[in-house]
Every structure is written in structure tokens, then in C-alpha cells.
N, C-alpha and C positions, 0 to 999 in steps of 0.2 A: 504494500500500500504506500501511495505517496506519503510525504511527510512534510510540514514543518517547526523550524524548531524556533523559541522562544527568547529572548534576548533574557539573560541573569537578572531576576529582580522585577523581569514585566508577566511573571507566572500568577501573580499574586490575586488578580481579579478573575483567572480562572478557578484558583485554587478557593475562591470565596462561592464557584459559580455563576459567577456574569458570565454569559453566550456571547457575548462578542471576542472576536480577537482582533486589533485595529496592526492597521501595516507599519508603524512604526513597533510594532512588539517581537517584531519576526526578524530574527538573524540570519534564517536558511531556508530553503524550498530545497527537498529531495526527489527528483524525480521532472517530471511536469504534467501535473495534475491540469484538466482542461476546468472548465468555469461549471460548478457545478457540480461538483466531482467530490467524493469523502477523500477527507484526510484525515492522518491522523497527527495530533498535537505536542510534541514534544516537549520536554523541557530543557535548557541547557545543560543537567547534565543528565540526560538520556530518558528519564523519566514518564511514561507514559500519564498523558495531564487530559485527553479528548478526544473525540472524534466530529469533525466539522466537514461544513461545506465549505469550499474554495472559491473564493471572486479575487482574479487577480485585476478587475476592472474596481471595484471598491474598497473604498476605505477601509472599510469592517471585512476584512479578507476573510475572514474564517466566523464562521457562525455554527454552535456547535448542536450536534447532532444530540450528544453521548457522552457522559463522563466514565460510562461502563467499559472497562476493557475487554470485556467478554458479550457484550450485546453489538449485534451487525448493523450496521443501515444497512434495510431493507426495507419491503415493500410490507411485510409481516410486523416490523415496526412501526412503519406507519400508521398500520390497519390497527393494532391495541391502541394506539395514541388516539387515532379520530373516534375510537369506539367509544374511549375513554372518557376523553373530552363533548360526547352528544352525551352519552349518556348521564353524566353530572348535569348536562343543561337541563336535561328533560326531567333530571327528579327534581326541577328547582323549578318548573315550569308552572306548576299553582301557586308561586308567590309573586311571580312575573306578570301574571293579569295582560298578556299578548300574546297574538298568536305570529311573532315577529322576535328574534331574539339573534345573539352570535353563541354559533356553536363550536367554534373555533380559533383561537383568539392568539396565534401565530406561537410566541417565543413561550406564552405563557401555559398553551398546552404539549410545550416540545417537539412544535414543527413552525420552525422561525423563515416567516414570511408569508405563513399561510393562514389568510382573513376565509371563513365561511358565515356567513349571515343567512337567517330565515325567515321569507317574508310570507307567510301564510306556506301556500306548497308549491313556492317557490323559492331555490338555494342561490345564492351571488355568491361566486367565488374570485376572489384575488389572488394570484400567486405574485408576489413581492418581493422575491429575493432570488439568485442566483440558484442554490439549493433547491429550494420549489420548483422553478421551472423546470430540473433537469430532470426529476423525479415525476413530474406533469401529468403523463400519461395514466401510473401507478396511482397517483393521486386520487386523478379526477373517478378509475373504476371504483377503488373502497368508497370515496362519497356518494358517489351512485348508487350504489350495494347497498350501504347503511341509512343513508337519509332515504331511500326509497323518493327521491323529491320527482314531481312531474315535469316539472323544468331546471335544468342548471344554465345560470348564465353567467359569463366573465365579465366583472369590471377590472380588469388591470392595464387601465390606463391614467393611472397615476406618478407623481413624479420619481418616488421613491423607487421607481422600475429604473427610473433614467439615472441615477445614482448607481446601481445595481451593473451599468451598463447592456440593459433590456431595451428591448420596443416596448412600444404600449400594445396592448390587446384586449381587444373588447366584443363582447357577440354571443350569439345563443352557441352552447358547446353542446347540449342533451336534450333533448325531450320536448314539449309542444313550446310551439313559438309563444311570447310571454305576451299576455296582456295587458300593455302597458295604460298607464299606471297600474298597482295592484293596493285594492283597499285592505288596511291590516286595522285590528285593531288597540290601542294601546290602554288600558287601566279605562274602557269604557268612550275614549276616542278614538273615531274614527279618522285615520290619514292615508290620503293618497300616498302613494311613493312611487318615487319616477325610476326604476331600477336601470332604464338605459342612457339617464344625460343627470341625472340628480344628483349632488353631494355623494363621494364615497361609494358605498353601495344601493345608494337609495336617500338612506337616511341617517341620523345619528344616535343609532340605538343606545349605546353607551349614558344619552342624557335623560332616560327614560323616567328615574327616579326625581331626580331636577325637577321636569316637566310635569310630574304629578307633586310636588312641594309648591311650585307655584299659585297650583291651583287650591292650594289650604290656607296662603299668604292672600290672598288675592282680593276680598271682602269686602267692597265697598271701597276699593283704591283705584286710582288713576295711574295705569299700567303704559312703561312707555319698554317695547319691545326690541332692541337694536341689533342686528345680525338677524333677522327673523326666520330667513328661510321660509320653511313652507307653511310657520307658523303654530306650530309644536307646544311653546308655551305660550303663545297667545291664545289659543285654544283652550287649553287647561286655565288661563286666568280667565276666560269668560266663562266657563264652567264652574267656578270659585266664585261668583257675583262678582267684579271686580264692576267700578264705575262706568269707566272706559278703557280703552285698549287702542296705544298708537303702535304699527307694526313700521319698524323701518331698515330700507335693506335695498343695494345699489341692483338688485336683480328683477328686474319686471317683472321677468318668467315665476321666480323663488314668491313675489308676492299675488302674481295671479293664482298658481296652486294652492295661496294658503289662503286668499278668498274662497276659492273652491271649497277648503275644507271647514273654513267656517262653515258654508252653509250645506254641507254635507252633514256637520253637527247639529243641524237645526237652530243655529243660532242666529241672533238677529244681527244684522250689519250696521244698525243704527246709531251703536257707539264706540265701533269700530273705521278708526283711519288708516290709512295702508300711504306711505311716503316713499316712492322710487328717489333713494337720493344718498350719496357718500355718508356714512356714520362720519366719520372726522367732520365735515363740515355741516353737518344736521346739526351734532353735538355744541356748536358754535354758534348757529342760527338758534336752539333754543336757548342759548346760556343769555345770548343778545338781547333777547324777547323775554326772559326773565321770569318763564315758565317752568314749572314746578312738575315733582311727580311723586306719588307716594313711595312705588314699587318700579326701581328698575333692571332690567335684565340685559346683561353682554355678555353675549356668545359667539366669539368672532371667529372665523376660520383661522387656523395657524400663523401666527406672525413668523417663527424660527422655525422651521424643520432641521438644521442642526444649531449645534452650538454655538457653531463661527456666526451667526447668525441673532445670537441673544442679545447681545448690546440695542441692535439697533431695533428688535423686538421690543425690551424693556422701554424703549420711550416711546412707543407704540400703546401697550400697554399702559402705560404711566396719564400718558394727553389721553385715553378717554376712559380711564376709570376717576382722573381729576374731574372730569367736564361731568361726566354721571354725579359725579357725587355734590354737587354744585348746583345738580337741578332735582336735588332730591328737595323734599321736606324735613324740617324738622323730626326727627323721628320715624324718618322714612327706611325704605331695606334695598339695600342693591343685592343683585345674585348677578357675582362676575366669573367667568371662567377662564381656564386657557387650556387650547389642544396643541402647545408646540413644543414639540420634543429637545427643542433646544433649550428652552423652559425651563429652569431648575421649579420644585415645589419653595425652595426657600427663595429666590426669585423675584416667584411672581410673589 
């Protein structure tokens, strides 16, 4: 088997189990492993430390399969991993109140780079990393097998492909052509999800519990909603009594779906606004106007996807949770988030 070995002293975040190995940690390539291909992990002095996947195109060269020196990558690994990983989803699926969830959640179920989400009885798959794809074929039968899903379809055309040195690739891979949008429902709302041009795979399942907190804060306040998307928590705050609800978000398309889905909720659009317009510069136009709001919510797309990339995130971050917080009330609640990997938690 190919090998690489480890530079003295850079073993120590494998040896805690971090799955990255970045290319400044590596002293030697034995062999020449192609992109995608297992290796195995050395240490400087001889030491057997992993078994990874190879990207001599990325930073993070090795992403580890295996700390077992006796367990193969294979395709039988795979298959207990994704069995492993549905199965935990589905005994936790009466606390989840949807019929939409991830059942696969890449490094965290010991196959790094591989996103599966389920959107009703339909699967969106992501392959994301070098590893993934070279293993592809193998993949996509065990999910077929296991999820039993009527349709599989590919969102991986994201950037993190491009990092990876991948194409994008996107398109139905299995089973009936998808009906796009597909209605799922979440803790009693109902959301479109765009599974072929939407956010990610659709949607942002991850903010699920969020989006139902909103709607227990929400009571009689003047909700101003910024990154809105398809409108996810402006949904749940007029399901909350909330007074009003302004949605704002530079995507026409992002706020025509989530009028959709208001009134796919039954709900009335009477105190509901919808603003096509830059959050940075909205955020500036209300502070100017000297308008107020009870309960606000920022949920922005990624400022950093890496590190080299925080600094100039942080003041991204910083100018509009200052301008949110300025137009709050007295006694008001901001709910701020951040999805960028380059993001430390102490950070943001």
C-alpha cells in the first residue's frame, strides 16, 4: 500500500483523532498513490498512525478513513458505516417531527465528504471530497440498497468540490425523475424545497430546531427576518402570533418560494413584507429610519469557508450583528448565527 509519512511532532492531531492531514504535515509520499486512492499514514518513526484518502490537489491531503490497522477500506466498510449512520437517524426520527432529515453527515459518520439528506422519498447526495468520489460507484449501490429511496439525486456542485480539485456535478443518478419542488414537512410546517437550484441540498436542515425556537419567541413581536431564504423562520414566527414579519434577502427567487410557502401555510400575507435588497445596506436604511424591532434573526450564508478567510469574515460578521443590534428594542432578542468553517466558535 502507498504511504505517507508524517513530519516529527505534526503526528499529534492524528494521534488526538482529527481526520485531516494538511500538506504541510507530510515529509514523504511512498509510492504514487492516484487522487482518491487509500493510504496508509505513517509516523516519523515508522509507526503505523491511519488509513486515508489521498488528494495531492488539496490542502487537507489525506482524510482518514481508519485508525484501525486491521480494518480494510472497503466497500463492506462503507456498507456498516451508512447502515450505521441511517439507522441512529431513524431511531431519533419521532423527536424530529419531519419527514426531511440528514442521514449522513460526512467526517462525523466516518465517511468524510459524504452529505446524504432526506427529503420525504427523496435522497440528495453530495460526494465532496476526493475519497468519495473515487469510491462513487460503491457508494451510491449501498444507499440505494439501504434507503430503499424512489429517487437519488446529486447536488455536488459546490465549491468545496473545487478545493478538492473536482468538477461540479449535478442531476438525477437513480430512480423517477424528481418532482421538483418537493413538499416536506417540518414540526407541522409545511416547505417547498427546491432540490435542483436551492441552497445546499435543498434546504438547511441543520437549522431545524432554530426555526421551531422562533416560533415560541415570537408572540406578539415585530419580526425582522434577514438572510431569509425560503423563509423557514419567518414561517414558524407567524405560526408563534408574532405582530409582523419583514423577510429580507438579495434573492427574488429565495423570497418568491417563501411567499409560496406562507400561503401554502394558510397564512395570511397581510403583515407580512418581503424586501428584494443587500442585508449590508437594508441594515443601514433601517438604522437611518430609526426603526425598531423586537425579535431579530441573521442567518447569512458562509462569510469564511476557510481560515485564510476569517479576518475578513469577522468584520462581516461584526457590521451587521452591530446594525441588528441597534435596531433592536429595548429588551429585544437577536438569534445570530454563523455556517463558516473558517469561523472559530470563540470567534464569532
Amino acid at each position: 500500500m502507498y504511504q505517507i509519512v508524517i513530519k516529527p511532532g505534526r503526528e499529534k492531531s492524528l494521534l488526538r483523532r482529527h481526520p485531516w492531514i494538511f500538506s504541510g504535515a507530510i515529509s514523504a509520499v511512498h509510492g504514487a498513490p492516484g487522487i482518491g486512492e487509500t493510504i496508509e499514514v505513517i509516523s516519523s518513526s515508522g509507526e503505523f498512525l491511519a488509513r486515508a484518502a489521498y488528494n495531492a490537489n488539496s490542502n487537507i491531503t489525506g482524510r482518514v478513513w481508519t485508525w484501525d490497522p486491521i480494518e480494510e477500506v472497503s466497500p463492506e466498510l462503507f456498507e456498516r458505516r451508512i447502515q450505521r449512520a441511517i439507522d441512529l437517524r431513524r431511531q431519533m426520527s419521532g423527536l424530529i417531527h419531519s419527514n426531511a432529515m440528514r442521514l449522513i453527515h460526512a467526517e462525523s459518520d466516518g465517511i468524510p465528504g459524504l452529505i446524504l439528506d432526506q427529503y420525504d422519498e427523496v435522497c440528495v447526495v453530495q460526494f465532496l471530497t476526493a475519497g468519495v468520489e473515487y469510491w462513487r460507484e460503491s457508494l451510491l449501490e449501498i444507499i440505494k440498497r439501504i434507503t430503499k429511496a424512489k429517487t437519488v439525486y446529486e447536488r455536488s456542485d459546490v465549491d468545496v468540490r473545487q478545493l478538492e480539485g473536482l468538477t461540479l456535478k449535478k442531476g438525477l443518478i437513480d430512480g423517477q425523475e424528481v418532482n421538483n419542488p418537493i413538499t416536506i414537512d417540518e414540526n407541522g410546517v409545511k416547505v417547498l424545497v427546491d432540490i435542483v437550484d436551492g441552497h445546499k441540498t435543498g434546504y438547511y436542515l441543520d437549522q431545524r430546531d432554530n426555526r421551531f425556537l422562533s416560533r415560541s419567541i415570537s408572540s406578539g413581536k415585530k419580526v425582522l427576518d434577514f438572510f431569509s431564504y425560503t423563509g423557514g423562520f419567518a414561517i414558524n414566527s407567524l405560526l408563534g402570533d408574532a405582530l409582523t414579519v419583514c423577510l429580507v434577502d438579495s434573492s427574488g427567487a429565495a423570497l418568491d418560494a417563501a411567499r409560496k410557502n406562507v400561503e401554502l401555510n394558510n397564512l395570511s400575507l397581510e403583515n407580512v413584507t418581503f424586501v428584494d435588497q443587500d442585508v449590508f445596506k437594508y441594515l443601514r436604511i433601517l438604522r437611518d429610519r430609526a426603526e425598531y424591532y423586537d425579535l431579530i434573526i441573521l442567518d447569512p450564508p458562509k462569510f469564511a469557508p476557510t481560515i485564510s478567510q476569517a479576518e475578513r469574515a469577522a468584520r462581516g460578521y461584526k457590521d451587521i450583528n452591530l446594525l441588528a443590534l441597534k435596531l433592536l428594542k429595548p429588551g429585544g432578542l437577536l438569534m445570530t448565527f454563523s455556517c463558516s468553517g473558517g469561523v472559530s466558535e470563540e470567534l464569532f
